[in-house]
Each structure stands twice: as C-alpha cells, then as structure tokens.
Backbone as XML, in Angstrom:
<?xml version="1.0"?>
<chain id="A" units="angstrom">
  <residue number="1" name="UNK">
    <atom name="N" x="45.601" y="39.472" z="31.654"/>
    <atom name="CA" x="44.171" y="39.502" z="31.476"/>
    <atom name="C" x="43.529" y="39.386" z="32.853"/>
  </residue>
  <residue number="2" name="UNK">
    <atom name="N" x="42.446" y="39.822" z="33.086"/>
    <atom name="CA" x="41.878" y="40.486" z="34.103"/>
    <atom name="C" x="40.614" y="39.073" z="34.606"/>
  </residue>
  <residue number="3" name="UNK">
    <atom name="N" x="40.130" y="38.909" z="35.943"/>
    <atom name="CA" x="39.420" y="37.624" z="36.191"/>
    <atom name="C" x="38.133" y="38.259" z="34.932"/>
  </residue>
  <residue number="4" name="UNK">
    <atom name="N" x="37.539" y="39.182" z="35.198"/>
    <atom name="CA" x="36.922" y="40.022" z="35.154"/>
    <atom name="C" x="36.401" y="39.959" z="33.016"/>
  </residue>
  <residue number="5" name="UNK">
    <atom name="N" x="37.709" y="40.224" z="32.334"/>
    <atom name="CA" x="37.823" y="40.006" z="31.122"/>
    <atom name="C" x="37.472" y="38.416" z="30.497"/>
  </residue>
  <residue number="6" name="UNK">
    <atom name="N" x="38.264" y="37.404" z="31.804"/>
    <atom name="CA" x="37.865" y="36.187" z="31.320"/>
    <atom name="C" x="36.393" y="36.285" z="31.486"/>
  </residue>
  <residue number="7" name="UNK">
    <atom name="N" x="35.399" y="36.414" z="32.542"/>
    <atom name="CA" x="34.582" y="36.134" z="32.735"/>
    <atom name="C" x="33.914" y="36.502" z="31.233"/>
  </residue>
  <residue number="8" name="UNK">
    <atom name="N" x="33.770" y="37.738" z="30.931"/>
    <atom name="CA" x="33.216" y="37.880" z="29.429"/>
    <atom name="C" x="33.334" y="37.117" z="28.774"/>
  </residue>
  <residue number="9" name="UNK">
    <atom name="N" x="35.019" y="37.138" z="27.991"/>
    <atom name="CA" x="34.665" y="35.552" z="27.032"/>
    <atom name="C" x="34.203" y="34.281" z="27.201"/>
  </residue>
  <residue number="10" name="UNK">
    <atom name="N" x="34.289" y="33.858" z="28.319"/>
    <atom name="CA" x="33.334" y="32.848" z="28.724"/>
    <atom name="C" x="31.931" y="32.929" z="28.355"/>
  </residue>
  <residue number="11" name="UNK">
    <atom name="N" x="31.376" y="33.821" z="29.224"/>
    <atom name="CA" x="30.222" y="34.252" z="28.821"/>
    <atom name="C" x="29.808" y="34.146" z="26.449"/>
  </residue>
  <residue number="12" name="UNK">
    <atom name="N" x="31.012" y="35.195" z="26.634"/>
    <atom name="CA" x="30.656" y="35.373" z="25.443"/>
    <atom name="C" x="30.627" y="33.607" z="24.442"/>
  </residue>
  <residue number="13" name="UNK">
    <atom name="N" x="31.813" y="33.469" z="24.773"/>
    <atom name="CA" x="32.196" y="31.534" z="24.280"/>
    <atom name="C" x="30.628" y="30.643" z="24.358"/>
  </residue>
  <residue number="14" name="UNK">
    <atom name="N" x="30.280" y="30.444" z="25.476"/>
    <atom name="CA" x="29.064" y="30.571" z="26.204"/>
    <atom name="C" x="27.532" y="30.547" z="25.136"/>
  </residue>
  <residue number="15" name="UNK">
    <atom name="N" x="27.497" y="31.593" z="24.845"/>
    <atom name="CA" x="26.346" y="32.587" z="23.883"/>
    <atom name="C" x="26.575" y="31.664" z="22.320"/>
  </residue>
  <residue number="16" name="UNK">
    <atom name="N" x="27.713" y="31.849" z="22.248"/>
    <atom name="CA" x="28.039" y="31.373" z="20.529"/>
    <atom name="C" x="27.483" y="29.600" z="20.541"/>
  </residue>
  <residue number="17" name="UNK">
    <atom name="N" x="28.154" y="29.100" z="21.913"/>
    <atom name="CA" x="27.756" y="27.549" z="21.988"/>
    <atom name="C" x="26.416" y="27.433" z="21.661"/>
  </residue>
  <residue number="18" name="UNK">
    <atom name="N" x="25.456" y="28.236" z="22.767"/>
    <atom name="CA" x="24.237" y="28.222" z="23.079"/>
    <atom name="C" x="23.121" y="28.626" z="21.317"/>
  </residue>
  <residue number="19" name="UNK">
    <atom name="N" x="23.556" y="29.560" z="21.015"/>
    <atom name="CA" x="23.134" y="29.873" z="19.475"/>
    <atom name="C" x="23.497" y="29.280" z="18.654"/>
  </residue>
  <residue number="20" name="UNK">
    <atom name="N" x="24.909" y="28.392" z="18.686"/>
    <atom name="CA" x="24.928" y="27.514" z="17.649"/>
    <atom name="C" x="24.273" y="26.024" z="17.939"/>
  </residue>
  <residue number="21" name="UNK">
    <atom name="N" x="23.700" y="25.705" z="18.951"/>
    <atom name="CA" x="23.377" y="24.196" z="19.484"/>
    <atom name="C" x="21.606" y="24.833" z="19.162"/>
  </residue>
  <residue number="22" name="UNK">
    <atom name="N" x="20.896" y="25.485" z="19.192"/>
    <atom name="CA" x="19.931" y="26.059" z="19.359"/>
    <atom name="C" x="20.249" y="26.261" z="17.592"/>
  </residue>
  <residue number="23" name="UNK">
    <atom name="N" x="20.263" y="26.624" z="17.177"/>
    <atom name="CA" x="20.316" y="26.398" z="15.177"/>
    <atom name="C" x="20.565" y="24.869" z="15.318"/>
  </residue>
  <residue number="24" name="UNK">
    <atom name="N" x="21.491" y="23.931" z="15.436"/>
    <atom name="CA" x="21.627" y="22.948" z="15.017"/>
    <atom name="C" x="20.560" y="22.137" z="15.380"/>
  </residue>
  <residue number="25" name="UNK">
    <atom name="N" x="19.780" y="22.565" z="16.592"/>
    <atom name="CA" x="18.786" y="21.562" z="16.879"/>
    <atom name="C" x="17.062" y="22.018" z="16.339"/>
  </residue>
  <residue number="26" name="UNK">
    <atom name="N" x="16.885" y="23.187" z="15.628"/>
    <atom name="CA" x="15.919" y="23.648" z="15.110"/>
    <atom name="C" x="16.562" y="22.901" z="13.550"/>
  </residue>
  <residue number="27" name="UNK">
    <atom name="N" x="17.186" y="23.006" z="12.852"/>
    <atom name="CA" x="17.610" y="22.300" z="11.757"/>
    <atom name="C" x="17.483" y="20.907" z="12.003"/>
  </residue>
  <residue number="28" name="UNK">
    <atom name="N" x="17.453" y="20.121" z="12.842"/>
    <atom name="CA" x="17.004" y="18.881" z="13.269"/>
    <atom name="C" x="15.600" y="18.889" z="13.011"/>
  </residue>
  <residue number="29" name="UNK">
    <atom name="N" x="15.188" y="19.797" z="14.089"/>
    <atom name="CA" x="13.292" y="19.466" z="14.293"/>
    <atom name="C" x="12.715" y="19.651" z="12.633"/>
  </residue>
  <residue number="30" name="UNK">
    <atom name="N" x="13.529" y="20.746" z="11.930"/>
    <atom name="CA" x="12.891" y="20.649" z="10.693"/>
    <atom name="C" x="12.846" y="18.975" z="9.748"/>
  </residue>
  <residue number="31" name="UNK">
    <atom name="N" x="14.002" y="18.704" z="9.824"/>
    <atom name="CA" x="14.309" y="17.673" z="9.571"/>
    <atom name="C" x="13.599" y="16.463" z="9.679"/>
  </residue>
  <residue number="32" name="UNK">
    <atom name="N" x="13.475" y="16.278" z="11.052"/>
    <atom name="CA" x="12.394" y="15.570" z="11.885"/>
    <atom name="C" x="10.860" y="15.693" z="11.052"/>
  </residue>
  <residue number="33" name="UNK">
    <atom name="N" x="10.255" y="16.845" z="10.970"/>
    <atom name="CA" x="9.018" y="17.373" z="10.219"/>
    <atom name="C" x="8.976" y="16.807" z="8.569"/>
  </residue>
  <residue number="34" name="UNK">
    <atom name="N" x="10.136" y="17.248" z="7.894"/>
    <atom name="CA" x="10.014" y="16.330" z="6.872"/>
    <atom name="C" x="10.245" y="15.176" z="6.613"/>
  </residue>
  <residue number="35" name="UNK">
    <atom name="N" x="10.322" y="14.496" z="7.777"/>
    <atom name="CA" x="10.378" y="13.191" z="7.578"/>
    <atom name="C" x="8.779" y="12.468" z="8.573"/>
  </residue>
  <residue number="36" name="UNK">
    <atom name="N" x="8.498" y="13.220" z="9.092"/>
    <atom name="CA" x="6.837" y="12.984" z="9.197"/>
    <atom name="C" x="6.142" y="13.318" z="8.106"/>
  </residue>
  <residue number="37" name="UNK">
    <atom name="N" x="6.420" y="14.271" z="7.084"/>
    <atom name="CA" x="5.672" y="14.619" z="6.738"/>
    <atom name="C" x="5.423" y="13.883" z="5.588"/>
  </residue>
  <residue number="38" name="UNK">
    <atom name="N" x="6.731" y="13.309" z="5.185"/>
    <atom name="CA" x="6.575" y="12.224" z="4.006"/>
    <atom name="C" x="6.124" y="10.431" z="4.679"/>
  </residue>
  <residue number="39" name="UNK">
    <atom name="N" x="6.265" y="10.591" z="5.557"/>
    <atom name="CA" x="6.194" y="9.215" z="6.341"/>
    <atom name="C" x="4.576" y="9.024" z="6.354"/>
  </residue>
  <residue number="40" name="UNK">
    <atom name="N" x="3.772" y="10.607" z="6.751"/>
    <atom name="CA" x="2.006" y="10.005" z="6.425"/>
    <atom name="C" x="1.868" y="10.319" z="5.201"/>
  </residue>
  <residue number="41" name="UNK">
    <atom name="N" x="2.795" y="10.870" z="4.318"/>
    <atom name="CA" x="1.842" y="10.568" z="2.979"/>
    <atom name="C" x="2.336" y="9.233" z="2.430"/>
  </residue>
  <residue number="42" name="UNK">
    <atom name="N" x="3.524" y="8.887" z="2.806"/>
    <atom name="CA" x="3.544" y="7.089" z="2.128"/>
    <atom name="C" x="2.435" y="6.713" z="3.220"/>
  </residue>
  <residue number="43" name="UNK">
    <atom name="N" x="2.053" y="6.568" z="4.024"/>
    <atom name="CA" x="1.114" y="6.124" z="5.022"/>
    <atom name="C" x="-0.565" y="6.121" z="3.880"/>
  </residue>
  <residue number="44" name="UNK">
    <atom name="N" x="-0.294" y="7.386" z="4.083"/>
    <atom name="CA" x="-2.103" y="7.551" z="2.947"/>
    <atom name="C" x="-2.153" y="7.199" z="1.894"/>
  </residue>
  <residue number="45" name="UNK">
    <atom name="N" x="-0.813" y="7.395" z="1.163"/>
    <atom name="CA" x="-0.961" y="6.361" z="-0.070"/>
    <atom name="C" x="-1.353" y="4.923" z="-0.093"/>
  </residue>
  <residue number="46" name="UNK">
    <atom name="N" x="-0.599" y="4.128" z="0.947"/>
    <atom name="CA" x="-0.631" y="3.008" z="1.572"/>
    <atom name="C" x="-1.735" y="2.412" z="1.725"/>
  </residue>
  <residue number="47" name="UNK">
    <atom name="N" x="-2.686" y="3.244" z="2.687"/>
    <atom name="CA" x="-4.300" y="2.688" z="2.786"/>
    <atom name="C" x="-5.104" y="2.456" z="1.972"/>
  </residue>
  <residue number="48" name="UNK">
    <atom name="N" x="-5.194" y="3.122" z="0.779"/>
    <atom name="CA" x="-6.232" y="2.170" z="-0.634"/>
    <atom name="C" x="-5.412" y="1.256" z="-0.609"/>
  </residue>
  <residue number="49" name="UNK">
    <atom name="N" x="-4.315" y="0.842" z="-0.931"/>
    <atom name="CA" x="-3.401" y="-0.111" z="-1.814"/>
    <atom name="C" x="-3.668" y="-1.485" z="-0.853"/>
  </residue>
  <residue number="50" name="UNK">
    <atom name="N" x="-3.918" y="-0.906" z="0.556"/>
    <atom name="CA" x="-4.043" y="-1.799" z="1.579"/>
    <atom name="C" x="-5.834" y="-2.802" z="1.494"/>
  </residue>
  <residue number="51" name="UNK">
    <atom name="N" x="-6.860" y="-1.361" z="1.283"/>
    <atom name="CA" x="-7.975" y="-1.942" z="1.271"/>
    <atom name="C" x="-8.320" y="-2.645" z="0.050"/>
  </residue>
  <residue number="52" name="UNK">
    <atom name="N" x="-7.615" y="-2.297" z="-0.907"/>
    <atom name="CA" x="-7.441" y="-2.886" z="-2.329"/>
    <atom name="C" x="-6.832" y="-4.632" z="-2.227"/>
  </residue>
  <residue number="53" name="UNK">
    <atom name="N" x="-6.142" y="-4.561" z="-1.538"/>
    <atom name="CA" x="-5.421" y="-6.196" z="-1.828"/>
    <atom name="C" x="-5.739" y="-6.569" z="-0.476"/>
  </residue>
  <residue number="54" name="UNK">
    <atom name="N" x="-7.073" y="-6.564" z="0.486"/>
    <atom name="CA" x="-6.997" y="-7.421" z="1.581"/>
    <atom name="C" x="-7.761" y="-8.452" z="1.266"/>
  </residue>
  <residue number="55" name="UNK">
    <atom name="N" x="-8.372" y="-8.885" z="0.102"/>
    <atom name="CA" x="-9.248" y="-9.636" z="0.024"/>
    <atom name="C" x="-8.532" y="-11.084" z="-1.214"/>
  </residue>
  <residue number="56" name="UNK">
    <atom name="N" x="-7.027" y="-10.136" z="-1.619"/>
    <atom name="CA" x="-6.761" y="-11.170" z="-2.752"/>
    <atom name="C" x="-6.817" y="-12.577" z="-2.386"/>
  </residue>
  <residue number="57" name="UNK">
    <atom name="N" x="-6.624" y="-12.929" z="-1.223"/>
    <atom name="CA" x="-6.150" y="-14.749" z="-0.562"/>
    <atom name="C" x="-7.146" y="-15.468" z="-1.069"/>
  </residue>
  <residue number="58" name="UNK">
    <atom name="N" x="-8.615" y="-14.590" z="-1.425"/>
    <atom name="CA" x="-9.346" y="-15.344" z="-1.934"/>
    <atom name="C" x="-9.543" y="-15.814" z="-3.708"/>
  </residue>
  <residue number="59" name="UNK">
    <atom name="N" x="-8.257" y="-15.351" z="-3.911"/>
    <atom name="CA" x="-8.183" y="-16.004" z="-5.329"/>
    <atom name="C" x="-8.001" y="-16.947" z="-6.007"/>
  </residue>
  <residue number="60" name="UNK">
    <atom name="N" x="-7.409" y="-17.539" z="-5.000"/>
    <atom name="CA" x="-7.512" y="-18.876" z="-4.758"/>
    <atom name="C" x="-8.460" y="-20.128" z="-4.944"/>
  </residue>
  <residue number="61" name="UNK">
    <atom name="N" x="-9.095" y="-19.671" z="-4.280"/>
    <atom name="CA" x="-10.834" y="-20.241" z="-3.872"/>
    <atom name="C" x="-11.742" y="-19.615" z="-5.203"/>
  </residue>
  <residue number="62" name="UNK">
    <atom name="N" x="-11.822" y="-18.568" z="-5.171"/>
    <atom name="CA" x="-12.277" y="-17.911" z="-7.164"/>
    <atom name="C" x="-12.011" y="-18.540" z="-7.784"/>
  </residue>
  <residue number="63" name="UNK">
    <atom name="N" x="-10.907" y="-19.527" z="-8.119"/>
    <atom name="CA" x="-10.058" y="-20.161" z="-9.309"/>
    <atom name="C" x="-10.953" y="-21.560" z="-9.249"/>
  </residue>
  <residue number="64" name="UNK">
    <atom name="N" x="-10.952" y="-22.286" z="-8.011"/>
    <atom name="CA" x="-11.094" y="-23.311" z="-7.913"/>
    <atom name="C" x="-12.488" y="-23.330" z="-8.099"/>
  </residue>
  <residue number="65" name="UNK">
    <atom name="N" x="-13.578" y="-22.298" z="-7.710"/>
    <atom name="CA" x="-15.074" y="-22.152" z="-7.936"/>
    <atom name="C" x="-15.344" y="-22.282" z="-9.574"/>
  </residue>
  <residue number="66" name="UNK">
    <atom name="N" x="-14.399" y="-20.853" z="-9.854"/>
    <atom name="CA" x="-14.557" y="-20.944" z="-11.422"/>
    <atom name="C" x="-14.334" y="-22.129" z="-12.617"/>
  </residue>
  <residue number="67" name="UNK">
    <atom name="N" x="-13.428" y="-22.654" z="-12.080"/>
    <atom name="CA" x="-12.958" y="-24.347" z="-12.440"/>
    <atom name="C" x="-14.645" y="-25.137" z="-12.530"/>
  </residue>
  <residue number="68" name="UNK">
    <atom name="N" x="-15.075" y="-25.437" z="-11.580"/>
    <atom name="CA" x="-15.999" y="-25.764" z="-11.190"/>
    <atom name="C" x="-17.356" y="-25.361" z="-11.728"/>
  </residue>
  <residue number="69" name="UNK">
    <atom name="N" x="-16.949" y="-24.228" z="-11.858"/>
    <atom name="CA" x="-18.688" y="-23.510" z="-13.039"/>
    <atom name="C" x="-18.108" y="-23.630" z="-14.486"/>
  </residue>
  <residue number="70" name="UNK">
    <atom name="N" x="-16.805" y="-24.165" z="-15.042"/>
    <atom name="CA" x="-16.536" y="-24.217" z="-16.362"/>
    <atom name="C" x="-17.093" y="-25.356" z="-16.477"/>
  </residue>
  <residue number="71" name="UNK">
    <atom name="N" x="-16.870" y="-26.885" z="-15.897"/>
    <atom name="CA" x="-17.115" y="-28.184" z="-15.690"/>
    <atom name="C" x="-18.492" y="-27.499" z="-15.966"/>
  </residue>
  <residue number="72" name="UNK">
    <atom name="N" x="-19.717" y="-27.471" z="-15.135"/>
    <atom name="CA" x="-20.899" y="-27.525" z="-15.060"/>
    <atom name="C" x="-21.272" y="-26.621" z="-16.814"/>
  </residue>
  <residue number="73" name="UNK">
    <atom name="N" x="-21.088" y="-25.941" z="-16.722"/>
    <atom name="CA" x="-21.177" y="-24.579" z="-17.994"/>
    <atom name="C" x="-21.117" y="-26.182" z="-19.568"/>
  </residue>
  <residue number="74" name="UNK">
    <atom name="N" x="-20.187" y="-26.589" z="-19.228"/>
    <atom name="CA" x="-19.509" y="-27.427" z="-20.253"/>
    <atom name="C" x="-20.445" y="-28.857" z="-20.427"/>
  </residue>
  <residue number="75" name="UNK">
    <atom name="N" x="-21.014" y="-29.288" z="-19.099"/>
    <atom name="CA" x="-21.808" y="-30.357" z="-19.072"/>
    <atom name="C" x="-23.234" y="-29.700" z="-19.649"/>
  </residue>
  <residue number="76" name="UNK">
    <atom name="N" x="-23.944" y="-29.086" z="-19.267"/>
    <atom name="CA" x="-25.003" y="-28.364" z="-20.016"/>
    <atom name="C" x="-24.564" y="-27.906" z="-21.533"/>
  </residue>
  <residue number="77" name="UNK">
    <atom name="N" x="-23.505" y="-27.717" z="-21.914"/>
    <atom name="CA" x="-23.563" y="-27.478" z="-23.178"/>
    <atom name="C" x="-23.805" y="-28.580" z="-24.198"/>
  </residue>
  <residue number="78" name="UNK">
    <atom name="N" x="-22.858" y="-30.033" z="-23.461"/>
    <atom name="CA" x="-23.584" y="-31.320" z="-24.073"/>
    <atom name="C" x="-24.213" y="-31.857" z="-24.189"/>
  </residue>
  <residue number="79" name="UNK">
    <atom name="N" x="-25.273" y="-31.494" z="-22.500"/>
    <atom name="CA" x="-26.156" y="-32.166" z="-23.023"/>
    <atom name="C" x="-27.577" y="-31.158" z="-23.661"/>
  </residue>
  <residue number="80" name="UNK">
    <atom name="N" x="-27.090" y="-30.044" z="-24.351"/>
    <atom name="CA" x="-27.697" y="-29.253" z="-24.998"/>
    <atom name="C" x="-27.266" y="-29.636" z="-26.770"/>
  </residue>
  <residue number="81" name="UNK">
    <atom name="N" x="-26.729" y="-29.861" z="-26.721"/>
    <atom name="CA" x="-25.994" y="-30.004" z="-27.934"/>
    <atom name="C" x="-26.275" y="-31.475" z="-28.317"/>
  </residue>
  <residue number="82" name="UNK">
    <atom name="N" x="-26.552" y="-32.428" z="-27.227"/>
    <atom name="CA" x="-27.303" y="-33.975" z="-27.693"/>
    <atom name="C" x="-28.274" y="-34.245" z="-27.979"/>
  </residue>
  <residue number="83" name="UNK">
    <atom name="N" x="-29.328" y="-32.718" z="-26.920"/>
    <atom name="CA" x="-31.154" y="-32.846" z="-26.965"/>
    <atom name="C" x="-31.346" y="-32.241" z="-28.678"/>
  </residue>
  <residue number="84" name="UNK">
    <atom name="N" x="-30.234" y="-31.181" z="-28.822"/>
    <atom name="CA" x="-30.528" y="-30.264" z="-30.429"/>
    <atom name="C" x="-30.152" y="-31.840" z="-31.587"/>
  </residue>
  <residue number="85" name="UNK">
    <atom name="N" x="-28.982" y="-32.185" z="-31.288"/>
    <atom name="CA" x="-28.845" y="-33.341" z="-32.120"/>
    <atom name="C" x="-30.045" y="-34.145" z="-32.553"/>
  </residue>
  <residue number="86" name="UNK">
    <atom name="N" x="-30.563" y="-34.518" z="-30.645"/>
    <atom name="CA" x="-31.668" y="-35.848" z="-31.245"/>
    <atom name="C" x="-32.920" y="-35.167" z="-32.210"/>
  </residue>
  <residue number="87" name="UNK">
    <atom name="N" x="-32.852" y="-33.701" z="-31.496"/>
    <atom name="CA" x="-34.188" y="-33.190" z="-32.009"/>
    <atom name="C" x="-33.304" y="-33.219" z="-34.134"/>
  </residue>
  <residue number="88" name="UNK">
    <atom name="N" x="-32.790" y="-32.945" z="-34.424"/>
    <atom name="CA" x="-32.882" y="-32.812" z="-35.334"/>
    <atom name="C" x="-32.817" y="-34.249" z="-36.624"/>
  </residue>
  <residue number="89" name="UNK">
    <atom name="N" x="-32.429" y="-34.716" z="-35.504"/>
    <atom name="CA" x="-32.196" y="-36.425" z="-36.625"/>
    <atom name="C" x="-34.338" y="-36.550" z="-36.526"/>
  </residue>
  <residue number="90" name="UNK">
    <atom name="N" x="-34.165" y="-36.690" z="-35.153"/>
    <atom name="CA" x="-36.154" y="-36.761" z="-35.240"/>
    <atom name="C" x="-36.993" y="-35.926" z="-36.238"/>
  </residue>
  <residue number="91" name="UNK">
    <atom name="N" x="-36.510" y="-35.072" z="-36.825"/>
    <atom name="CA" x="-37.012" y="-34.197" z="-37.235"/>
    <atom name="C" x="-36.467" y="-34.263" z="-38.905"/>
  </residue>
  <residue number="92" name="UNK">
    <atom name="N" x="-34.858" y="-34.324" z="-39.458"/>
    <atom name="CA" x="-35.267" y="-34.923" z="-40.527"/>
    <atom name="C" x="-35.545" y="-36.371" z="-41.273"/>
  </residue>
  <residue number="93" name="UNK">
    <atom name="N" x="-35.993" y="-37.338" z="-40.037"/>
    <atom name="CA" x="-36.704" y="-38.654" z="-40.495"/>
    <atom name="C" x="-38.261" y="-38.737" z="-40.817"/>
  </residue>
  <residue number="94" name="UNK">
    <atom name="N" x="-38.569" y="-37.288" z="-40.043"/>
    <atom name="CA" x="-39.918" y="-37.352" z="-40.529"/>
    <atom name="C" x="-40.401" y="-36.634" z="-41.727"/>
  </residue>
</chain>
C-alpha cells in the first residue's frame, strides 16, 4: 500500500469520525432542548402553585384569630340570650 493510499483512508477514517461525533452531538443538543423545554414548563406550572401557597404560614395566626371571634361570637350570644330571657319573664309577670 502506497503512503499516498494511506493518506486517503485516513482522511477518509477521519470524515466518518467527524460525521459521526457531529450526529452524536446534535442528538445531544436535541436532547439538551427537551429537557429545557420541559424544565420551564414544570417552572410555569410552578409559579401559581408558588403564588398560591406563599401566604399559608399565616394559618396559623387565622386559627388562633378565629378561636378568638368564636369566644366573643359566643359571649354575645349569652348575653343575648339572658337580655331575651329577662325580657320575657318581665313580660309574662305582667
């Protein structure tokens, strides 16, 4: 074989490397793309769910308010329910 002949297959050896590394790395970048591409839509899904539950810590504090307006809610009901009482004993003595 001739210097001349090697040089071709080299070359040629060469070409096949170069076209097959050049596919394997465009099959990457695709790759790459769908995995951005699902990465911002969990992302956008993400952001209501995010503006939705930034405020829960205060449920806490809701609970303990609401506690607090049942007590009051509950004290006005007795002493609604004592003024109707008296009014009505006053009312059938006369």
């Amino acid at each position: 074989m001739s210097t001349h002949t090697l040089w071709w297959i080299t070359l040629g050896a060469g070409l096949v490397v170069a076209v097959v590394a050049v596919v394997l790395l465009q099959t990457f970048l695709n790759q790459v793309k769908r995995v951005e591409r699902g990465a911002e839509a969990i992302w956008e899904s993400a952001k209501p769910v995010a503006r939705n539950t930034a405020t829960t810590w205060m449920l806490t504090q809701t609970t303990v308010r609401l506690d607090r307006l049942t007590e009051e809610a509950l004290r006005h009901d007795a002493l609604l329910a004592s003024v109707q009482g008296d009014a009505a004993e006053s009312g059938g003595d006369a």
